[in-house]
N, C-alpha and C positions, 0 to 999 in steps of 0.2 A: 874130334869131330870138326869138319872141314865149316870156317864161318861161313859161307855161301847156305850151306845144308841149315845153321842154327836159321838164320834171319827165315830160310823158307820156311820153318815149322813156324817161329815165331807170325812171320804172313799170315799163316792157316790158321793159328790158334787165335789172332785179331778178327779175321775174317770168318768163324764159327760165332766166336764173340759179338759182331756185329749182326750177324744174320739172325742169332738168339734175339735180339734187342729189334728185330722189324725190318733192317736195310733188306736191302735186294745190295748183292756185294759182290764184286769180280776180281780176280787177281789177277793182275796184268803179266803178260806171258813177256820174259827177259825183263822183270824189274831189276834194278840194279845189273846192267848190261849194259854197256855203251851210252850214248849220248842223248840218245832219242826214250829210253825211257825215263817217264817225266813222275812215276809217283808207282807203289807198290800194289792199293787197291784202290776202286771206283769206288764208291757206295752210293746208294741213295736210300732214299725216305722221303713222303709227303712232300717231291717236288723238289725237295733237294739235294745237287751232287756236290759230293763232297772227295778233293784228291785225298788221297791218305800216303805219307809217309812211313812205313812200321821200322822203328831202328830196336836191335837187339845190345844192349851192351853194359859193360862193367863199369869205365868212366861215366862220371856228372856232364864234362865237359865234350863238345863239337870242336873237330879239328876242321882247319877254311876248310877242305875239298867238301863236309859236309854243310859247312851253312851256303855255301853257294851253292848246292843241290838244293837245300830248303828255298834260297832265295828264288831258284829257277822254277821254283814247283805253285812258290806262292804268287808268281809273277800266269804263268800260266795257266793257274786258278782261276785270278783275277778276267783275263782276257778272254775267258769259256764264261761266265758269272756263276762257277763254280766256289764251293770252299774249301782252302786249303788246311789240311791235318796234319801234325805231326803225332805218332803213337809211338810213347817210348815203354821198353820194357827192360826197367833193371835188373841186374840179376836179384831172386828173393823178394823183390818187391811187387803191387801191381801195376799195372798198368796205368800212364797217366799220357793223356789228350790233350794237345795245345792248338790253340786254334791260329794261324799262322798269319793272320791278317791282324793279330792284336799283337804282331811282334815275335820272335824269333824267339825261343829261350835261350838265355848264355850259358844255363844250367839247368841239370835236371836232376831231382836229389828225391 
């Protein structure tokens, strides 16, 4: 299976996820494309938006190319007064939500 395809299911399955839970949710068309996409889904609730980053993957650890995506997501959060999300999904495990204005995870286990 082509990683491009996992992370898009993974999208879809955060973003049924959220929508169960109340958000109004959108998947941003070319996440993970070039430069200008800045986060994978929109979400809101009760006034609040929130970016969301969804990463799929087997490693604990971020290699730079991606905390400098985090950094550029949680910086461009900040300037909309949006919040910035990281949703990661281990494999086997579930799902766990970092809120990216309390700091970056160096790991996720």
């Amino acid at each position: 299976m082509a990683q491009n395809s996992k992370g898009s299911r993974r999208e879809r399955e955060f973003l049924e996820h959220l929508s169960s839970k109340g958000f109004l949710v959108h998947r941003v068309a070319g996440s993970g494309v070039g430069d200008t996409a800045i986060c994978d889904l929109i979400a809101v609730r009760s006034g609040i938006t929130h970016l969301i980053e969804v990463k799929s993957r087997k490693k604990t650890f971020y290699s730079r190319e991606h905390l400098e995506q985090l950094n550029q997501l949680k910086k461009a959060a900040e300037s909309c007064g949006a919040k910035a999300l990281l949703a990661v999904k281990l494999n086997y495990k579930e799902w766990k939500v970092f809120d990216l204005s309390e700091g970056i995870p160096e790991k996720v286990s």
